[in-house]
C-alpha positions as CSV (number, residue, x, y, z in Angstrom):
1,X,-81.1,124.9,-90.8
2,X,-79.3,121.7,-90.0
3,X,-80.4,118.6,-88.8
4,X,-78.8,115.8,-86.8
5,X,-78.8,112.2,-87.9
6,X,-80.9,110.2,-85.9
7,X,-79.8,107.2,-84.0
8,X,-79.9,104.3,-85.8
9,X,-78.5,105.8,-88.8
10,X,-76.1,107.7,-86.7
11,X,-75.1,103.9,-85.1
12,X,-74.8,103.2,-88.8
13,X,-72.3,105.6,-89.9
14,X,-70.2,104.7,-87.1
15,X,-70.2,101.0,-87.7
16,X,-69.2,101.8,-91.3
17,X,-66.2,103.8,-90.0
18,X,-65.0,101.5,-87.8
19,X,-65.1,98.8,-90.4
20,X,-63.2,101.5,-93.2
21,X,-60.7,102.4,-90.6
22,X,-60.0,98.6,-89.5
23,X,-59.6,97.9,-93.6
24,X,-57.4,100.8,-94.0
25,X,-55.4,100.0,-91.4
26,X,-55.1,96.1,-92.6
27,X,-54.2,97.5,-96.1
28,X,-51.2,99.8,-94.8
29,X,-49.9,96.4,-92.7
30,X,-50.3,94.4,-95.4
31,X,-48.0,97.1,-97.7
32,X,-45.8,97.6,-94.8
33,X,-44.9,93.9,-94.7
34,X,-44.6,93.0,-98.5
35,X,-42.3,96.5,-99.1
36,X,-38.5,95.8,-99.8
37,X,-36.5,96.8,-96.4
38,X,-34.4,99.9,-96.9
39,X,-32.6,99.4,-93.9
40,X,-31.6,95.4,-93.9
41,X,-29.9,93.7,-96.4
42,X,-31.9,90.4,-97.9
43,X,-29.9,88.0,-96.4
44,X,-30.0,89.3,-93.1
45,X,-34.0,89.8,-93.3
46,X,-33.5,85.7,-93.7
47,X,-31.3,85.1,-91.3
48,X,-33.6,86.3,-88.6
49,X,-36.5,84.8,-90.6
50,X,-34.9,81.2,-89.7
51,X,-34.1,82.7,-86.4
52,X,-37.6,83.6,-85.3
53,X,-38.8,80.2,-87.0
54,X,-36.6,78.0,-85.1
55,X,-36.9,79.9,-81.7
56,X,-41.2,79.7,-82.6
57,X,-40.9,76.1,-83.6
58,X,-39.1,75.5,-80.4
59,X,-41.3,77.1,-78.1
60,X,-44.1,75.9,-79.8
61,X,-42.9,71.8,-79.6
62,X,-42.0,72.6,-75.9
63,X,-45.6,73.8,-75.3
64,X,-47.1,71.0,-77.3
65,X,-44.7,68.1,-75.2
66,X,-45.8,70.0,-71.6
67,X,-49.4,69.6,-72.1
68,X,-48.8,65.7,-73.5
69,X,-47.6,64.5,-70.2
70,X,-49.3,62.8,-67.2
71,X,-48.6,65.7,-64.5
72,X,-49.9,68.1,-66.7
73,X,-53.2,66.3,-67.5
74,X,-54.0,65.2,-63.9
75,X,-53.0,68.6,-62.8
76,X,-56.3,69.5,-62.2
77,X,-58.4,67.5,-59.2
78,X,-61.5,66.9,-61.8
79,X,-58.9,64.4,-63.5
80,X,-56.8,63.5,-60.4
81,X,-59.4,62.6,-58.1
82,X,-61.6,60.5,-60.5
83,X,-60.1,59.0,-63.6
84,X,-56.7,58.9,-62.5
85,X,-57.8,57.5,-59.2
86,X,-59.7,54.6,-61.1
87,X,-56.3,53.9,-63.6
88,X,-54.1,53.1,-60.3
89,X,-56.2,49.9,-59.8
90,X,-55.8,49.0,-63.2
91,X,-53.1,46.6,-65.0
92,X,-52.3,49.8,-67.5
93,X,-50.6,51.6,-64.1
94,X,-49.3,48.7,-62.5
95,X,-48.4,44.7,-63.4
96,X,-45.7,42.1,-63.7
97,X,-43.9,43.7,-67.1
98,X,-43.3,47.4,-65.2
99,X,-44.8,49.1,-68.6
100,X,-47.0,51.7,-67.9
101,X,-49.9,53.3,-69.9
102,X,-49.8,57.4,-69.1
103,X,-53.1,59.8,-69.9
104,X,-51.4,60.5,-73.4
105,X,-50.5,56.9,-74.7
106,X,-54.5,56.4,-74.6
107,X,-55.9,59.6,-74.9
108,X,-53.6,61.6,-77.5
109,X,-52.3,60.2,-81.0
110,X,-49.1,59.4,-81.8
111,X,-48.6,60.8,-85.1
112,X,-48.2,64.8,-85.1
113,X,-51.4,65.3,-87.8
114,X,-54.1,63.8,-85.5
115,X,-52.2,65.1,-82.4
116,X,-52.7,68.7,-83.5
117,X,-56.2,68.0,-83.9
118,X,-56.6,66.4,-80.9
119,X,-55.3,68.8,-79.0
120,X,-57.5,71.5,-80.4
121,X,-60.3,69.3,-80.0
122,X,-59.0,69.2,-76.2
123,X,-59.3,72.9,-75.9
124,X,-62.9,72.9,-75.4
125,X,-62.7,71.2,-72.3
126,X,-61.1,74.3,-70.8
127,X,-64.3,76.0,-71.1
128,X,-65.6,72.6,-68.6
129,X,-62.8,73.7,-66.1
130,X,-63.7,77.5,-66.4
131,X,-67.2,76.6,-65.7
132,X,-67.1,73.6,-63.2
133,X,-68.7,71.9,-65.4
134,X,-67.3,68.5,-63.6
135,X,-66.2,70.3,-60.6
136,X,-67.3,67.9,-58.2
137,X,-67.6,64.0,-58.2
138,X,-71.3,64.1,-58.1
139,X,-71.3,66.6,-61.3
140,X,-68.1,63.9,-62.6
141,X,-70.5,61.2,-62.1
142,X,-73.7,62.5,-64.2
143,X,-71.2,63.5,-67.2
144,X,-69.9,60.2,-66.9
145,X,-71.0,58.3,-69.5
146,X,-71.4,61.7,-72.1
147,X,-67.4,61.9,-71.3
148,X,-67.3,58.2,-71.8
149,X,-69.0,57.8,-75.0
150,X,-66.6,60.7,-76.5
151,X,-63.7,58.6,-76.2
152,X,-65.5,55.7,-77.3
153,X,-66.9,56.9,-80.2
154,X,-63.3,58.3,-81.1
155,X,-61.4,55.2,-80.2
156,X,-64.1,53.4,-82.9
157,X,-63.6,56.1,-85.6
158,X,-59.6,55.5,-85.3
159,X,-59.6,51.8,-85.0
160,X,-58.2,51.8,-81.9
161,X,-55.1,53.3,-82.9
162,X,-53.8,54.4,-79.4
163,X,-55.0,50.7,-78.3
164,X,-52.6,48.9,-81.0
165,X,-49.7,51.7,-80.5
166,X,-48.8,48.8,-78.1
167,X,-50.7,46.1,-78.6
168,X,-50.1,44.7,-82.1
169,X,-53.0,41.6,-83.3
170,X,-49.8,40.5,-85.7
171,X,-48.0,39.9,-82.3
172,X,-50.6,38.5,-80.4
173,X,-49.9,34.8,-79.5
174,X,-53.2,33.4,-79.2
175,X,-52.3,30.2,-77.5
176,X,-51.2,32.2,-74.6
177,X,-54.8,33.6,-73.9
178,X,-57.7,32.2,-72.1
179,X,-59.7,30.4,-74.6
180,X,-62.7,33.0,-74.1
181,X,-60.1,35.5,-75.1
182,X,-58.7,33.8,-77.8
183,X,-62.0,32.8,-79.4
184,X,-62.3,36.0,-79.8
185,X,-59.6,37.4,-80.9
186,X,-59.7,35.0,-84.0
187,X,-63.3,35.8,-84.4
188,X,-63.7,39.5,-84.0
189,X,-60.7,41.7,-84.1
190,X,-57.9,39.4,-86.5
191,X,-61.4,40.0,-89.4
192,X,-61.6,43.7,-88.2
193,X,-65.2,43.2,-87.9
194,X,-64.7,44.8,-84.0
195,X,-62.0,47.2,-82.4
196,X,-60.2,46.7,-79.5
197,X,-62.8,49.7,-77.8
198,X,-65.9,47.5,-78.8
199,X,-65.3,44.8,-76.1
200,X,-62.6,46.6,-73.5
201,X,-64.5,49.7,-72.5
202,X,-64.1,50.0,-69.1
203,X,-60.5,48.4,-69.2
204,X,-58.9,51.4,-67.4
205,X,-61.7,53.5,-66.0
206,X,-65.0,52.6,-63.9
207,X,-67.9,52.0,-66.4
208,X,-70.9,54.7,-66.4
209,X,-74.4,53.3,-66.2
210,X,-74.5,50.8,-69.0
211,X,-78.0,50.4,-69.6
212,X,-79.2,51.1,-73.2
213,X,-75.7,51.8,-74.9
214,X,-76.0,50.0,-78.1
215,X,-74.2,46.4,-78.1
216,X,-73.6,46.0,-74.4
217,X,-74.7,42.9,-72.4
């Protein structure tokens, strides 16, 4: 007489398989790839080694350059119609110089390192567009100060580095500026006890509901 498995050991043995098959098939990749070519000679297995690298690392820098312009980050109405809207009444988009700040000379660092990370930070707010999780100016304005307090707390953690890409403290001619500003200047930032983000939130963007975020007046 023979008897069937039942079904959670029968669910069992299949899991197992799946997971013996999936190894065996990584093993006979990973033999395929590190096995000496029969067919090409070593230097033209290189050759198209460098190639490939070149045409990836090209398409890749493309990729990475398209997403770190201003069309592509107010592509979408979420950042058009409300943070971009706000930074045309600002001295960043327009003043008597002609120097503009885009989305990227705040929001993404210059150096390659941190930009990588940034930009996979970044990723997750695809899943916000996916989901509508801002979808709407009433639904923008309840995340406001949550979106806010991201940047802020990253602009703090950095020093304000995208803030001093431009604006340099060893530059800064102090007798030039109001004497509320230049107070403190001297006082605050040339000691590094504060970052440019400490006192200048809200220098491009409309400020969120303020009340009880630590340090504001």
């Amino acid at each position: 007489m023979t008897t069937t498995a039942d079904g959670p050991n029968a669910a069992l043995k299949t899991k197992r398989g799946f997971i013996a098959r999936s190894w065996d098939f990584a093993l006979e990749l990973w033999r395929v790839l590190t096995r000496p070519s029969s067919v090409f000679a070593l230097g033209t297995l290189v050759l198209a080694g460098f190639v490939a690298g070149v045409i990836f690392w090209g398409g890749f820098n493309t990729a990475l350059e398209i997403t770190n312009t201003e069309k592509f980050c107010t592509g979408c109405h979420e950042m058009k119609d409300n943070v971009f809207a706000e930074l045309k009444s600002t001295i960043h988009f327009s003043n008597r110089s002609g120097v503009r700040a885009t989305c990227p000379d705040c929001h993404v660092p210059h150096n390659w390192t941190d930009k990588i990370a940034r930009k996979m930070q970044a990723s997750k707010e695809v899943w916000g567009k996916i989901f509508g999780t801002i979808n709407t100016r009433e639904k923008f304005q309840d995340h406001r100060l949550e979106l806010a307090a991201h940047e802020w707390a990253r602009f703090k953690a950095n020093d304000s580095l995208e803030c001093r890409n431009c604006h340099s403290a060893d530059s800064m001619d102090i007798t030039k500026q109001s004497p509320r500003a230049s107070v403190a200047h001297q006082r605050f930032l040339f000691t590094k006890e504060k970052t440019c983000i400490d006192c200048h939130k809200g220098i491009a963007h409309q400020l969120p509901d303020m009340r009880g975020v630590p340090g504001w007046q």
